[in-house]
C-alpha positions in Angstrom: 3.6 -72.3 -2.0 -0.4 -71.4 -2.4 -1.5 -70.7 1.3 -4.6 -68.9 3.0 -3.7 -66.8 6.3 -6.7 -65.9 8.2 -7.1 -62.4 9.2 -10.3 -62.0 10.5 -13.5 -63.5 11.3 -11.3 -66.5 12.8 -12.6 -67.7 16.0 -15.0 -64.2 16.2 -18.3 -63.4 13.8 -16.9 -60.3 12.4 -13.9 -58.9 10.4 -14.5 -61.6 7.9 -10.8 -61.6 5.7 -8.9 -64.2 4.9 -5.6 -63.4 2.6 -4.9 -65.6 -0.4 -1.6 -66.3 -1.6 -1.2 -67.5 -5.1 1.2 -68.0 -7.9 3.3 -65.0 -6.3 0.1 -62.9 -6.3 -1.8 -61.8 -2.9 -5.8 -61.8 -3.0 -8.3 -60.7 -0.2 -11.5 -62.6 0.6 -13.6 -60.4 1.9 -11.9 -57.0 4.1 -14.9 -56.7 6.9 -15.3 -54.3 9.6 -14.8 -55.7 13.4 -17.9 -55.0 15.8 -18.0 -54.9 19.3 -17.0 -52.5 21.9 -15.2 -49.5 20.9 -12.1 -50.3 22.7 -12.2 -53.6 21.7 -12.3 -53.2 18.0 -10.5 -50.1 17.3 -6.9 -51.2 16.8 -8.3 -54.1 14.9 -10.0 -52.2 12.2 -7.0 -50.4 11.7 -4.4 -52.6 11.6 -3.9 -53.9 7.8 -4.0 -57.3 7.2 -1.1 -57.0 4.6 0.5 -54.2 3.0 -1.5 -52.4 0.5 0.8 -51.9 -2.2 1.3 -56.2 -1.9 -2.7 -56.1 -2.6 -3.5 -57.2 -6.1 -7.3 -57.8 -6.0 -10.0 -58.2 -3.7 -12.8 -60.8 -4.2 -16.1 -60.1 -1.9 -18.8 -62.4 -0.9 -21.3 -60.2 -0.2 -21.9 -55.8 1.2 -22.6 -56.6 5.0 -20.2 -54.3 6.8 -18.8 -57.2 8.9 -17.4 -58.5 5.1 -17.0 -55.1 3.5 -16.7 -52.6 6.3 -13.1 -52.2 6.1 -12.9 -51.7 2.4 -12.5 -48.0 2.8 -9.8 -48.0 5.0 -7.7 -50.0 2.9 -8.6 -47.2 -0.1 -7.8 -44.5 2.1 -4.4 -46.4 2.9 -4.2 -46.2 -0.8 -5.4 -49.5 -2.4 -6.6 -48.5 -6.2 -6.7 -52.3 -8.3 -9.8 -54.0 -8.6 -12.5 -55.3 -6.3 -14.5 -58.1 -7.7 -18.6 -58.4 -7.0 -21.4 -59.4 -8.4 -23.5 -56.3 -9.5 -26.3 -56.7 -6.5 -23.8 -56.5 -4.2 -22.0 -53.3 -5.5 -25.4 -51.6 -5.6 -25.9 -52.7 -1.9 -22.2 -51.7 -1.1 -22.4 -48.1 -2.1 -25.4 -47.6 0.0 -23.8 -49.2 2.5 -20.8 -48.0 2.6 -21.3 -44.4 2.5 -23.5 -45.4 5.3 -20.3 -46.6 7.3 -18.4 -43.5 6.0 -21.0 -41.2 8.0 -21.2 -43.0 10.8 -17.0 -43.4 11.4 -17.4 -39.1 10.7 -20.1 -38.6 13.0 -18.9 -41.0 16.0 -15.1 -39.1 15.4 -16.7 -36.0 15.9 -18.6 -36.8 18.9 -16.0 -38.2 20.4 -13.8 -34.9 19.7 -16.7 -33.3 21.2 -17.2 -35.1 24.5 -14.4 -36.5 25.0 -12.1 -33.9 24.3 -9.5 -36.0 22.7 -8.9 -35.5 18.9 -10.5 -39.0 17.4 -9.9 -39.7 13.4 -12.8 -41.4 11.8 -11.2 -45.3 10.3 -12.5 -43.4 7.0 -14.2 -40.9 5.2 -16.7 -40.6 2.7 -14.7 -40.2 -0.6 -12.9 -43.4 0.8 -16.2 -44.9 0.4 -17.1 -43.3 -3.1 -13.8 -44.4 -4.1 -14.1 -47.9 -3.1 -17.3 -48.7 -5.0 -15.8 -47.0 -8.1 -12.7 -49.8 -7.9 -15.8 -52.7 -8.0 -16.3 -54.6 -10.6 -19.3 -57.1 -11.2 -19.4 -60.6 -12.2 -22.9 -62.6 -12.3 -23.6 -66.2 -10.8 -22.0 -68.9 -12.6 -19.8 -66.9 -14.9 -16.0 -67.9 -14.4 -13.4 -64.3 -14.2 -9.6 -63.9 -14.3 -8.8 -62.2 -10.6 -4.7 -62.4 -10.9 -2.7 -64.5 -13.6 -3.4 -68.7 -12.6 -6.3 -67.7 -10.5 -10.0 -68.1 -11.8 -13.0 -67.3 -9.7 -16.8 -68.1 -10.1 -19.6 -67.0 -7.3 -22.4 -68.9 -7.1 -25.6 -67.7 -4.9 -24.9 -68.4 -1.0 -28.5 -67.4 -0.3 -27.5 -65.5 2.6 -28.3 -61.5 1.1 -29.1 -60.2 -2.3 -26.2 -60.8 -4.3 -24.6 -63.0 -1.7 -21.8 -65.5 -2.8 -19.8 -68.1 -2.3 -16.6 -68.4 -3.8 -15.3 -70.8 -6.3 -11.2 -70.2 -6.5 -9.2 -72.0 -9.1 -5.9 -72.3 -8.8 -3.4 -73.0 -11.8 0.3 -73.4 -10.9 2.9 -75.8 -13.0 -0.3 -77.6 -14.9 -1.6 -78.8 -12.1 -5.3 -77.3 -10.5 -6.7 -77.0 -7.3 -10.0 -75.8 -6.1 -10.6 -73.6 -3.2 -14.0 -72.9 -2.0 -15.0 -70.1 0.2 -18.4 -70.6 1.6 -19.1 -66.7 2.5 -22.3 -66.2 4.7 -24.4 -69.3 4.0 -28.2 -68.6 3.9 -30.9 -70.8 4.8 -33.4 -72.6 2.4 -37.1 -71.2 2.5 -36.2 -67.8 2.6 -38.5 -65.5 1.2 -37.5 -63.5 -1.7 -33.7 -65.0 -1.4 -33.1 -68.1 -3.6 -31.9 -71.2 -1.8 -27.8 -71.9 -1.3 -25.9 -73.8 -4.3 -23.1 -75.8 -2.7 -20.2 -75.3 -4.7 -18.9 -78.8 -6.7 -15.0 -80.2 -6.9 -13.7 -78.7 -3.8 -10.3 -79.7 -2.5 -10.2 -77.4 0.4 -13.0 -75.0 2.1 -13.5 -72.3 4.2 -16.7 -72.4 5.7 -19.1 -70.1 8.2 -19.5 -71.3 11.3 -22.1 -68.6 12.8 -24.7 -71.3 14.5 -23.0 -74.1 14.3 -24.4 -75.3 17.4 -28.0 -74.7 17.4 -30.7 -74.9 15.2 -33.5 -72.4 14.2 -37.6 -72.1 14.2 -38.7 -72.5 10.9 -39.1 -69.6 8.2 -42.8 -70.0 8.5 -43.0 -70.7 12.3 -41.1 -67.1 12.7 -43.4 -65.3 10.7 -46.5 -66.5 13.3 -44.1 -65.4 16.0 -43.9 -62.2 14.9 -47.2 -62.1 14.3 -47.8 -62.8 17.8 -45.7 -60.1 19.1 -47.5 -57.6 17.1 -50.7 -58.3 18.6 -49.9 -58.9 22.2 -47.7 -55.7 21.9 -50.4 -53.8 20.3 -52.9 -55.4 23.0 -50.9 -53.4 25.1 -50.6 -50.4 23.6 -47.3 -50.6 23.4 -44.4 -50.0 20.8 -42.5 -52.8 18.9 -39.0 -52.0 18.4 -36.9 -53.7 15.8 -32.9 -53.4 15.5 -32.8 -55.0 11.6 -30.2 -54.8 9.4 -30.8 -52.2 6.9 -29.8 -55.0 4.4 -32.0 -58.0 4.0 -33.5 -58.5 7.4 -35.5 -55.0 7.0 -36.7 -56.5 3.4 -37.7 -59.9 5.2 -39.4 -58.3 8.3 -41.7 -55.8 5.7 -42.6 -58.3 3.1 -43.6 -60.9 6.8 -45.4 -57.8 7.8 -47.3 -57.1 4.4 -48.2 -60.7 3.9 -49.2 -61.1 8.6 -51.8 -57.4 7.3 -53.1 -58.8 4.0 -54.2 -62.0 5.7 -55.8 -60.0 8.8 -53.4 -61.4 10.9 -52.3 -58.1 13.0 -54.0 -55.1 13.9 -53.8 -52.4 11.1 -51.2 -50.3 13.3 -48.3 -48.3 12.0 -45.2 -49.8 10.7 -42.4 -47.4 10.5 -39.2 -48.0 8.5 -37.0 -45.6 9.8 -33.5 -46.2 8.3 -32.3 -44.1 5.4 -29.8 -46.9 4.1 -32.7 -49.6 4.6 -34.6 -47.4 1.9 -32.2 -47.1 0.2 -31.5 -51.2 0.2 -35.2 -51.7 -0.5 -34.7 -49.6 -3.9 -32.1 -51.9 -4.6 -34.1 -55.1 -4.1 -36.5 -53.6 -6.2 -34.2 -52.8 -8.8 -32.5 -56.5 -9.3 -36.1 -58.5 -9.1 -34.2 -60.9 -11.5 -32.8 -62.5 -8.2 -36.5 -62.9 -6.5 -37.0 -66.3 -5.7 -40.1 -67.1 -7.6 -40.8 -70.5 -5.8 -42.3 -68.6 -3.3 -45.9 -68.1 -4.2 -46.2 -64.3 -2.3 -43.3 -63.3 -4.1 -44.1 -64.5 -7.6 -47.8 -62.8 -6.9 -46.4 -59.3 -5.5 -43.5 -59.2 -7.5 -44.8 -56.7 -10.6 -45.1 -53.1 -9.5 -43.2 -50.5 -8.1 -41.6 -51.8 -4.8 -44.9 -54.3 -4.8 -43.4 -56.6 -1.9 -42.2 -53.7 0.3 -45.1 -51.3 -0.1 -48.8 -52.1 1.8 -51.5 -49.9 3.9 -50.0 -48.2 6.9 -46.0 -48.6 6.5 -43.8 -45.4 6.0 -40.3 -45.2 4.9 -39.0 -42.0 7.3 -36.1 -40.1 5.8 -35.3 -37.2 8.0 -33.8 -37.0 11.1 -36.8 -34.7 12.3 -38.8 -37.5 10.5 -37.1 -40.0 13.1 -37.6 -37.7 16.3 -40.9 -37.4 15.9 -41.8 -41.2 16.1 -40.8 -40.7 20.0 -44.1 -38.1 20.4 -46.6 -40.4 18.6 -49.2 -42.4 21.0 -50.6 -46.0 20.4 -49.5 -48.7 19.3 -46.8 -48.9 15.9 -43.9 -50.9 14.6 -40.6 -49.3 14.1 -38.2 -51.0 12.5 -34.5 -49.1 12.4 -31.0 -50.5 12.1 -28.2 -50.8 13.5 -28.7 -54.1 13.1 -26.5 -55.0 16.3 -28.0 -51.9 18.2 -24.4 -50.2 18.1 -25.1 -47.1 16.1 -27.8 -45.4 14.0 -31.5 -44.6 14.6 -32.8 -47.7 17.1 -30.4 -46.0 19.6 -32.6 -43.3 20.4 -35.8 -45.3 19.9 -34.3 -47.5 22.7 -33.4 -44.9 24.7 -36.7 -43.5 24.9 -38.6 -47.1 24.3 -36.5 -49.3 26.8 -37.6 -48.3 30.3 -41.6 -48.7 28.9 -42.8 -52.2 29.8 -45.9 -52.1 27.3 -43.0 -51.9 24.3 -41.4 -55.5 23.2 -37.4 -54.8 21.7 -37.9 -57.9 19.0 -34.7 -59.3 18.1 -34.5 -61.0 14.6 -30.2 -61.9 13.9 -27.6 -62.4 15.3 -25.8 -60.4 18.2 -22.2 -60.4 18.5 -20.5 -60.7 21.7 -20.1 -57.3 23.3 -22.6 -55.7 21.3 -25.4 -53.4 23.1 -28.0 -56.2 21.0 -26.2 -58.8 22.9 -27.1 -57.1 26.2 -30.6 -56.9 25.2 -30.6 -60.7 24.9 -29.1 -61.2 27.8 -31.6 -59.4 29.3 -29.6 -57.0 31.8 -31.6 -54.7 33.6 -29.9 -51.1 32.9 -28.4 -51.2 29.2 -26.0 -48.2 28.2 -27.2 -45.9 25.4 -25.4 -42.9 24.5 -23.2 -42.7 27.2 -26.6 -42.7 30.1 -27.8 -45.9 31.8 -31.4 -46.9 30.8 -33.7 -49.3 32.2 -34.5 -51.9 31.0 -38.3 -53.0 31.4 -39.8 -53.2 28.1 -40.3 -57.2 27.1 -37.5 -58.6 25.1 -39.0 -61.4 22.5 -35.6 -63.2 20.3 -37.1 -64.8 16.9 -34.3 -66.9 15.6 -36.1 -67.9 12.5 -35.9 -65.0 10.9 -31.7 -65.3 10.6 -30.2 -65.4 6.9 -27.3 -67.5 8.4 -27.8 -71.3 8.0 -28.4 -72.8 11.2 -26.4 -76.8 12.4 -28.9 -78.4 10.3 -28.5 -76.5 7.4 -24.8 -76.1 7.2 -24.4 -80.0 7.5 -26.2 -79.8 5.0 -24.3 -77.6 2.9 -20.9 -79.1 3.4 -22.4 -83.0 2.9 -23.5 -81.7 -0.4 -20.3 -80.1 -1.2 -18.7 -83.2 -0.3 -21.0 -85.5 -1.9 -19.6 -83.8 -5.2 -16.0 -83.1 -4.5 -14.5 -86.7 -4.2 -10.8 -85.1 -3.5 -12.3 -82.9 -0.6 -9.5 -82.0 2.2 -9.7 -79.8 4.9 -12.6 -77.4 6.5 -11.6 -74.4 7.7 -14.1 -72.9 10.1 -14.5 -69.4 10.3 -17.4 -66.7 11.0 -18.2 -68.5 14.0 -17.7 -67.7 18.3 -15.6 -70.6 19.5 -18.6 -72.6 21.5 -20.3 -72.4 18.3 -17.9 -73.6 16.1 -16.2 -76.4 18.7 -19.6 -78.5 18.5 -19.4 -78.2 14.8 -16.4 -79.4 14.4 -16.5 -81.8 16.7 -20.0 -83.0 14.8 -17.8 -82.5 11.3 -14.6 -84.7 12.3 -17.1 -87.5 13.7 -18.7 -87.8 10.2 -15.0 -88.0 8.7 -13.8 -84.4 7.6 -11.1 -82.7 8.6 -11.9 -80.2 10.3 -10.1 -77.0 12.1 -10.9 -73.9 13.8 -7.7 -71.3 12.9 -6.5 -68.6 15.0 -5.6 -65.3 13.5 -2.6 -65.5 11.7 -3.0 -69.1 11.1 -2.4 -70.6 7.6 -4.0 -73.2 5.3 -1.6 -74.6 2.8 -3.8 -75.3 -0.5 
């Protein structure tokens, strides 16, 4: 019997992994890292999903750590076959990875140190070398064996660089069936990110859920919005604080910002990109330009030249810690943009610790925050927010610009699965994942009214292809 079992990422946003059983073989989607509170997540990143050695491939949509994050536990358990990519992605990966490596070394040892219980990081950083070593690209639209009967093809999601859905055919006794996995779906308009190709002949899918019950500003609409908070902030004399994923967000926010100062549209203030791995990223855009979305007339115009879109009067990429610290001792107005995306580690902790209590700075939040996350608390608004370890007020103005989110929003993701539909005339079930139960309740309520059938699976649950 050919069967999904969802893992992770089912009825929660992160830990995407869903296990695929095939033809006697065993195949990952996607092996993502769980975020949230510590206690919350731990035992979940380390329990396996399967045993290793019953591993024989691993087929991911796309290097955000909430899809990939786990990847080097699994090595470290002692997974060695292949992990399948397209080459964008394992560029972005082994940034991002090593990334992840540091950060589970440096929270172990300062948990060792303050807590004064011995804490083992999930992994380390050979783990993470190790895992990008096992990857192996495929481009869009170019069919590869994964295990004996099973035949895979990404297509672009338009979610990140190098973002995919997946396209899973399955052989067994001469007869075929067609398993589509949507990975993160983007949005169309994006800049520099083409728009989504739903996937064709589908007989069952597994599809993101993330905002399935709400709908977004508009690419261009956000871009004015942020504009806006520049200038009032700046008005101020205040400092705008970002959390961004290093990974695509950073990219979208710089190239808003470069085209908001070309066109005179904010003051000429400093804009601070203080995230090693979002540099890092950046070199990465710049170095697969192939996947630009030329319909977009800034892009196509700014696209020669080193790091054209990304580079412009008054930003700086930061690199060093001491580089980083220093921000906090600069006066007037600036940008600084810094991941953790989430605000749960990295760089825009201690801008937030010092930046928080100051009502003349905005915190500008521009994705997604996950339940239990400190960027959740931020939304929410809660007067005293915890950052390492000490209660901080705060006062500084909180602004949320939904527009600028790479996930598809209700609209969209009707969208998406109508056209998937409209071309798969043997389509069966939906199986919603990615997505925090309210969210994904209204789209599947929305779904089965319109005639799919639609479900919303538990971990552990299983999809019978």
């Amino acid at each position: 019997m050919n069967e999904v079992v969802f893992h992770g990422a089912a009825r929660e946003v992160t830990g995407s992994c869903h296990i695929l059983r095939a033809n006697g073989r065993t195949v990952l989607l996607d092996c993502g890292l769980f975020q949230g509170h510590r206690a919350d997540v731990e035992a979940k990143n380390r329990a396996l999903p399967v045993p290793i050695e019953s591993i024989d491939a691993i087929v991911l949509s796309h290097a955000h750590i909430d899809h990939a994050g786990r990847l080097p536990f699994l090595v470290h358990e002692g997974f060695s076959k292949t992990i399948h990519a397209t080459p964008a992605t394992i560029d972005l990966s082994e940034a991002m990875l090593a990334d992840a490596a540091h950060i589970q070394e440096s929270d172990a040892v300062f948990l060792s140190r303050h807590h004064k219980t011995h804490a083992d990081p999930l992994y380390v950083m050979r783990d993470a070398v190790r895992t990008t070593e096992l990857m192996k690209g495929a481009r869009y639209d170019e069919p590869f064996d994964v295990v004996p009967g099973v035949k895979v093809t990404f297509v672009d999601a338009g979610h990140i660089l190098g973002s995919a859905s997946v396209i899973i055919d399955i052989t067994d006794g001469g007869s075929s069936r067609r398993l589509v996995f949507s990975g993160d779906i983007g949005r169309n308009g994006l800049p520099i990110i083409r728009d989504p190709v739903p996937p064709s002949g589908a007989h069952t899918v597994i599809m993101e859920s993330t905002y399935g019950n709400r709908d977004h500003a508009s690419v261009a609409g956000a871009k004015d919005e942020l504009g806006r908070v520049v200038r009032e902030t700046a008005a101020r004399g205040g400092r705008v604080l970002i959390p961004a994923f290093a990974v695509g967000r950073t990219q979208e926010i710089v190239l808003a910002l470069h085209e908001l100062a070309e066109a005179g549209s904010i003051p000429h203030i400093p804009v601070f990109i203080d995230s090693p791995l979002a540099t890092k990223a950046t070199a990465v855009f710049d170095a697969h330009r192939e996947l630009y979305d030329d319909t977009e007339e800034f892009v196509r115009t700014h696209k020669t030249g080193a790091d054209a879109l990304f580079k412009f009067p008054n930003v700086e990429y930061t690199q060093s810690v001491e580089e980083s610290k220093s921000l906090n001792t600069k006066v007037g107005p600036m940008v600084i943009i810094a991941a953790s995306g989430m605000a749960e580690s990295g760089r825009i902790l201690h801008h937030l610790a010092n930046g928080a209590p100051d009502p003349r700075n905005t915190i500008l939040v521009v994705g997604f925050m996950a339940e239990g996350t400190l960027g959740r608390k931020i939304v929410e608004k809660q007067p005293t927010i915890r950052v390492y370890g000490e209660d901080i007020q705060l006062r500084a103005r909180v602004e949320v610009i939904n527009g600028y989110s790479a996930h598809a929003d209700r609209t969209e993701l009707r969208a998406w699965i109508d056209a998937v539909r409209a071309q798969s005339p043997n389509l069966g079930a939906v199986w919603l994942v990615h997505g925090e139960p309210e969210s994904q309740d209204e789209f599947a309520a929305t779904l089965n009214a319109a005639g799919y059938r639609t479900n919303c699976p538990l971990p552990g649950a299983t999809a019978t292809l």
